[in-house]
C-alpha positions in Angstrom: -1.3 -18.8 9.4 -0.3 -19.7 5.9 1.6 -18.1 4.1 -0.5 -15.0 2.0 -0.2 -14.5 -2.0 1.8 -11.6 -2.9 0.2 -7.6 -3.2 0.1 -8.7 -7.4 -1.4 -12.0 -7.0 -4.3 -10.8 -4.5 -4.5 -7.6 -7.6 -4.6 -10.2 -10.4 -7.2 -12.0 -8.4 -9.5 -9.4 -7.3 -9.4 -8.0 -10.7 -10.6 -11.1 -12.3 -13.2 -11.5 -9.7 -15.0 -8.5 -9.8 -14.2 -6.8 -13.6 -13.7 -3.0 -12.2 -14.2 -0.4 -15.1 -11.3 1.5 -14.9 -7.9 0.6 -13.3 -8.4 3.7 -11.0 -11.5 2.0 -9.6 -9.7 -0.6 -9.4 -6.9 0.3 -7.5 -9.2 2.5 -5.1 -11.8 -0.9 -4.5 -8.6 -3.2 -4.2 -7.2 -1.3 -1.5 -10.2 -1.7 0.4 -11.3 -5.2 0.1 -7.7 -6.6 -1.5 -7.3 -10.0 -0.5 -10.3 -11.3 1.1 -12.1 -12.8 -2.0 -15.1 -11.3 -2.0 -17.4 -10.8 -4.6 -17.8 -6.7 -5.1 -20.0 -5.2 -7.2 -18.2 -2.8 -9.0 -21.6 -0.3 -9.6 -21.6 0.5 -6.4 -19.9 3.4 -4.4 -17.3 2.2 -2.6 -19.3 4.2 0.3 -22.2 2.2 0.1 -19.9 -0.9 -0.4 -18.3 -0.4 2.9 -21.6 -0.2 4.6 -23.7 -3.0 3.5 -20.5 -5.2 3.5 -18.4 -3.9 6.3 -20.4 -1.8 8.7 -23.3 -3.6 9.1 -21.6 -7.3 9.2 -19.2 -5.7 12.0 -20.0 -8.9 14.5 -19.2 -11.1 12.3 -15.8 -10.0 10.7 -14.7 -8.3 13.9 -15.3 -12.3 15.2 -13.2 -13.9 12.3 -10.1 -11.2 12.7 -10.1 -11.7 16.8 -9.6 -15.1 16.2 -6.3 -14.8 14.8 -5.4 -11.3 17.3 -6.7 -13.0 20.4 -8.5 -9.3 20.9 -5.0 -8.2 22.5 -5.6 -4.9 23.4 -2.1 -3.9 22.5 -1.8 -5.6 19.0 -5.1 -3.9 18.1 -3.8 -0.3 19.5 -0.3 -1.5 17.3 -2.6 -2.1 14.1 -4.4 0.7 13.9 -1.4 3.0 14.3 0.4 1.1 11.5 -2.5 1.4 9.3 -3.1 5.1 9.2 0.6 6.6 9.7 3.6 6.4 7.6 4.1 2.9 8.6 7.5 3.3 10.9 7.7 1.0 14.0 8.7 4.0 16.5 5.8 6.0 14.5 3.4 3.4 15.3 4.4 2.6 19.0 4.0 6.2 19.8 0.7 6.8 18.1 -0.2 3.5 20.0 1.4 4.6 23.2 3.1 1.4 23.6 7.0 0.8 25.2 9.7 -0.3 22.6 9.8 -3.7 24.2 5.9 -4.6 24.2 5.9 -3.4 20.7 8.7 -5.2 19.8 7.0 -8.5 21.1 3.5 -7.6 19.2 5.1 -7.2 16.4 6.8 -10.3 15.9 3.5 -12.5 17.1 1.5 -10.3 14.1 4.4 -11.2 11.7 3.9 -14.7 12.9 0.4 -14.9 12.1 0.5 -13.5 8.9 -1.0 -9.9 9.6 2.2 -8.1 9.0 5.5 -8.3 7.5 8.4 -5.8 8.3 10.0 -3.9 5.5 13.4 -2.5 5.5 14.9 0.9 3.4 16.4 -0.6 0.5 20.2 1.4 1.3 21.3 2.2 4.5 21.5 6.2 5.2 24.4 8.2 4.3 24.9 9.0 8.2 26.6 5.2 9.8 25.5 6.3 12.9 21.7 7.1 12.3 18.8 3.9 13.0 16.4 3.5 10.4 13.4 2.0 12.1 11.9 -1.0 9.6 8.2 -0.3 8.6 5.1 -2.3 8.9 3.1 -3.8 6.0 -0.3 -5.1 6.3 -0.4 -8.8 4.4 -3.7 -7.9 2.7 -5.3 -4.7 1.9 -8.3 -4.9 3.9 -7.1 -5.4 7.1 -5.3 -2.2 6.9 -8.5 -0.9 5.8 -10.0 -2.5 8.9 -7.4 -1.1 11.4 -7.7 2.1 9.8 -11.3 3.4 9.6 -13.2 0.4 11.3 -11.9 -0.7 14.3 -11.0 2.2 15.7 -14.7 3.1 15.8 -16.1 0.1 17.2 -18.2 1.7 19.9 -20.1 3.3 17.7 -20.5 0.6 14.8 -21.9 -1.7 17.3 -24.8 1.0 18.2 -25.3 0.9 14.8 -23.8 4.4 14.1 -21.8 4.9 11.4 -21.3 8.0 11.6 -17.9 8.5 12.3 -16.2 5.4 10.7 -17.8 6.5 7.6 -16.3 10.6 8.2 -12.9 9.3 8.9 -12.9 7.7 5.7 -14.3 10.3 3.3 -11.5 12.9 4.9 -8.7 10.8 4.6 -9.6 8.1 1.7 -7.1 9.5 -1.0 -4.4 9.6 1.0 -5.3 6.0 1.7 -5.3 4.7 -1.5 -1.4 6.3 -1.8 0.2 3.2 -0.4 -1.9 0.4 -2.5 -1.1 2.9 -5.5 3.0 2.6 -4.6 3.0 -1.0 -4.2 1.6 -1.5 -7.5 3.5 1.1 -9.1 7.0 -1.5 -7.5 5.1 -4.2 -9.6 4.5 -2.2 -12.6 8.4 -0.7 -12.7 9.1 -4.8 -12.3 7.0 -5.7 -15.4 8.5 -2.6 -17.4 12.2 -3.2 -17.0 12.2 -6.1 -19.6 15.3 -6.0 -20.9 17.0 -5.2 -18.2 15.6 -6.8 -15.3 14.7 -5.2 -11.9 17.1 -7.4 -9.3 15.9 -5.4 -6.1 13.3 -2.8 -5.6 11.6 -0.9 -2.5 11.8 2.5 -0.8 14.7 4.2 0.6 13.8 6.3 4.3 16.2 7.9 7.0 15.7 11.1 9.3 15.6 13.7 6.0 14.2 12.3 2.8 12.6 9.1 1.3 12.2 8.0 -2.2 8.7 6.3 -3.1 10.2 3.9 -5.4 14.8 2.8 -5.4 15.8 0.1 -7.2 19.0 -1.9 -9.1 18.7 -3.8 -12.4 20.6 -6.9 -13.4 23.3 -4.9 -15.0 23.9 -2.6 -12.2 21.9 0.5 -12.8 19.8 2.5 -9.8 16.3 3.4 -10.4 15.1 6.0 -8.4 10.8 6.9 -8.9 8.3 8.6 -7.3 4.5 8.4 -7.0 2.0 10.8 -7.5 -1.8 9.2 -6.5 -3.4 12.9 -7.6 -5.6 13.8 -10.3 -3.4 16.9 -11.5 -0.7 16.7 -13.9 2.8 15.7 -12.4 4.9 18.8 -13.2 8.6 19.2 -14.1 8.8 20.2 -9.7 8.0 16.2 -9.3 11.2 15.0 -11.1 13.2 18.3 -9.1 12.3 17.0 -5.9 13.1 13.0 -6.7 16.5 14.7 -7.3 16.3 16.5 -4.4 15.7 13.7 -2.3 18.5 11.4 -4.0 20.9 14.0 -3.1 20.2 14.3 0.2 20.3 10.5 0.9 23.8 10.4 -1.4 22.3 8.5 -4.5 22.8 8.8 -8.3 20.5 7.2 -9.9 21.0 6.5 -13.8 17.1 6.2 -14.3 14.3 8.6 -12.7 10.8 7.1 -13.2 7.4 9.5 -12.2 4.5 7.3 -12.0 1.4 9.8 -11.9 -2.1 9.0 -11.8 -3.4 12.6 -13.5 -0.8 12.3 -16.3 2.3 14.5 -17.0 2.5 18.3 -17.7 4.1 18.9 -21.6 7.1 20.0 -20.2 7.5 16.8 -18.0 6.9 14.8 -20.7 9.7 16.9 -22.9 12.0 15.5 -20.1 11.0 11.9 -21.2 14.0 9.4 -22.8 16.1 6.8 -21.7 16.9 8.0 -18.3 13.8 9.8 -17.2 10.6 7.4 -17.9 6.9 8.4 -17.0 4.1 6.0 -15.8 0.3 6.6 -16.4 -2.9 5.1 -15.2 -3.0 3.4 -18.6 0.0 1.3 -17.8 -0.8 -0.3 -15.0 -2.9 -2.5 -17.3 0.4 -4.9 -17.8 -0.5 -5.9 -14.7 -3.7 -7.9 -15.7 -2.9 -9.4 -18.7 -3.8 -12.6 -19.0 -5.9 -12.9 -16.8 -7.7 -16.1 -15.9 -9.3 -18.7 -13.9 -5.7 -19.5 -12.2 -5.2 -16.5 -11.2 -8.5 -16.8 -9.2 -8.0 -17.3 -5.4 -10.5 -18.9 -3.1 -12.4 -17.1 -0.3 -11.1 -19.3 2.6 -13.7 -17.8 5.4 -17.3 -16.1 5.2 -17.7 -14.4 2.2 -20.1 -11.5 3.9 
């Protein structure tokens, strides 16, 4: 398989595409049908969405996606575990129930075709002697989506019951939309660091502690951020904690970042200068400015 656009391109093109209203709707749209091309119309419910476009064309798509998986039992069982836990190979082979070693080999042949790509913590742990498992990225947004709330109810879709595909979402769809939300808040710290340019940028992980958002600028400088996808104020506690979790993992960063989607308490924002900078919704438009017909990729299969 070719290789896929980046997270920002499939954003920039989807956003162009469909027009959402509000970056909120469109982040919470993008992480379900990200990358795929397709029209959406952005009036809808995303609930209603998913049926007509999803659900009820299961055959079809489920017939597209098996013939890059082969419908291997144990790269379907890998899939769905990465797309609904924190993303951690030995996470994902346990939820899966799968030995190290068959795991191992699924996940290279998904990498291979494109599905996947493995992500490593940006430093290593303080600890030499602890592992940190690499995690596993989906290439495009819906095909987490697909592995999360879809194929793991295929029984039932096929009957024509949506029942419980559509009840696994609604309980867990915010928490969902966390990880579409922290990759584009990597792009947006990207775009932000002007004069200064970001050089590196991911998340850190070990045993104790991980940090949404670490990363170096050209002139030497950590970044440390974290992520808030809530619609209540990020409080002064949000910037206590990223501190919290930098000390524990040995790391002194010279800029804090807090990207919230419900805004920023008064006495967060107090906090706000050269050193501790804050992120809203409202900035996340720098990711679609000029926006145009290049940015616009082409739906290479059905369109649905």
């Amino acid at each position: 398989m070719s290789k896929k656009p980046s997270l920002l391109q499939q954003f920039r093109s989807f956003y162009f595409q469909n027009k959402p209203q509000d970056i909120e709707q469109a982040i919470e749209y993008f992480a379900v049908f990200g990358g795929m091309s397709w029209s959406v119309e952005m009036t809808k419910s995303l609930e209603e969405l998913i049926e007509n476009k999803v659900l009820k064309n299961y055959t079809y798509i489920h017939g597209d996606i098996t013939k890059v998986t082969h419908s291997d039992k144990i790269s379907h069982s890998l899939l769905s575990a990465a797309a609904v836990g924190d993303g951690r190979i030995h996470s994902a082979l346990k939820r899966a129930r799968i030995s190290r070693a068959e795991g191992e080999d699924a996940v290279d042949a998904l990498c291979d075709k494109g599905i996947l790509k493995t992500e490593f913590s940006l430093e290593s742990p303080p600890n030499a002697d602890e592992k940190v498992d690499e995690k596993l990225n989906f290439n495009t947004p819906f095909m987490r989506f697909w592995f999360a709330f879809v194929s793991p109810f295929f029984k039932t879709i096929k009957e024509g019951d949506f029942k419980e595909a559509k009840e696994s979402f609604a309980n867990r769809k915010s928490e969902f939309f966390e990880l579409t939300f922290l990759k584009l808040s990597h792009e947006l710290v990207k775009k932000s660091f002007k004069d200064d340019p970001i050089v590196e940028i991911g998340s850190y992980w070990d045993r104790n502690t991980q940090i949404d958002i670490l990363a170096k600028t050209k002139s030497g400088k950590v970044v440390a951020g974290a992520c808030r996808y809530s619609n209540q104020k990020a409080k002064k506690s949000s910037l206590t904690k990223l501190q919290e979790q930098c000390h524990l993992a040995k790391l002194k960063p010279d800029i804090s970042i807090i990207v919230s989607k419900g805004g920023f308490s008064n006495e967060l924002k107090a906090l706000k200068g050269e050193d501790v900078r804050l992120f809203a919704l409202k900035n996340f438009k720098t990711l679609i400015e000029d926006l145009s017909e290049k940015d616009f990729i082409e739906c290479v299969g059905k369109k649905y």
